[in-house]
C-alpha positions, 0 to 999 in steps of 0.5 A: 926194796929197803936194805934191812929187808934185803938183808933179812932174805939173804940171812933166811935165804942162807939158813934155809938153803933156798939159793941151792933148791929153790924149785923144792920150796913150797909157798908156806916154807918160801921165806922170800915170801914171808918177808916179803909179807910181812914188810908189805903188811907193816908198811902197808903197800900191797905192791911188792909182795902181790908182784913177788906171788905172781911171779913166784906162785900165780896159781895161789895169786887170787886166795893169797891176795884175799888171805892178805887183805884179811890179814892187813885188816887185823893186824894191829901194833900194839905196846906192852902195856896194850898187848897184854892187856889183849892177851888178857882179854882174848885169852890168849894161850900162845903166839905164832910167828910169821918170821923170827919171834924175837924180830920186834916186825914179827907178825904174831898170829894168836892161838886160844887153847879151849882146854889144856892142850897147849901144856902138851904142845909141841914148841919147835926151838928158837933155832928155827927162823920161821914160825915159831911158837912162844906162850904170851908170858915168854914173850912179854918178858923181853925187852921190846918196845911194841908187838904186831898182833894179826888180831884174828885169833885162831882157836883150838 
C-alpha cells in the first residue's frame, strides 16, 4: 500500500472514529474502503480493494465486484477544458464525491437534475471527508489540473 494511501486512511480513519467502533461501520460509510476504491479504481488493479471487501464485507463481495467493474469501465480522467465541456454536454447540474471533493483523486459521480430541484438540494459542508456535493461551477473554478469523472450519470 503507497504511503499517501496509508496516510489518507489513518486521516479519515481519525475524523470518522473507525479505530474505536469499527463493528458500527457500515459498507457505504467505511472509508477504509472508499479509499481503498478509489485507489484501485484509478490505478487500475482490482486486487487490494476485492481482498479488503472479502475480508471486511464477504457477503457484499460478488454485487460489490459487479458495481466495481461497472464503475472502472466509466470513469474517465478528464482536464478542465474537457471536463466542462462534458459537463456541458451531459447537463450536468451537481457532482458527488467519493472522497474528499477537493482531492485532485476524487472520484466524482455525475447528477442531472430533469427540473430545478437541485436549487432545493440539500448540500452537506466541506466538513465532511465523504460524499460531498458541489455544483459543477463551484467545482470548476478551483485550481486543479485534472477530474475523475465516473461518466455514468445519475438522473433525478
Amino acid at each position: 500500500m503507497r504511503q499517501e494511501l496509508a496516510d489518507k486512511i489513518a486521516l479519515y480513519s481519525k475524523r470518522y472514529g473507525l479505530f474505536m467502533h469499527p463493528d458500527y461501520v457500515s459498507f457505504a460509510r467505511d472509508t477504509t474502503r472508499l479509499l481503498i476504491r478509489n485507489e484501485c479504481l484509478r490505478v487500475g488493479d482490482i486486487k487490494i480493494y476485492q481482498d479488503y471487501v472479502a475480508s471486511h464485507y464477504p457477503e457484499d463481495l460478488p454485487w460489490e465486484m459487479k458495481q466495481y467493474q461497472e464503475a472502472s469501465k466509466a470513469l474517465i480522467k478528464m482536464d478542465k477544458v474537457a471536463a466542462i465541456a462534458w459537463v456541458t454536454t451531459n447537463q450536468i447540474n451537481l457532482f458527488e464525491s467519493d472522497i474528499f471533493i477537493d482531492d485532485e483523486d476524487a472520484i466524482l459521480r455525475p447528477i442531472q437534475f430533469k427540473n430545478d430541484e437541485v436549487l432545493r438540494y440539500n448540500f452537506n459542508t466541506l466538513e465532511e471527508l465523504i460524499y460531498n456535493h458541489q455544483l459543477p461551477d463551484d467545482l470548476f473554478r478551483k485550481n486543479r489540473a485534472y477530474f475523475w469523472i465516473d461518466a455514468r450519470i445519475d438522473l433525478r
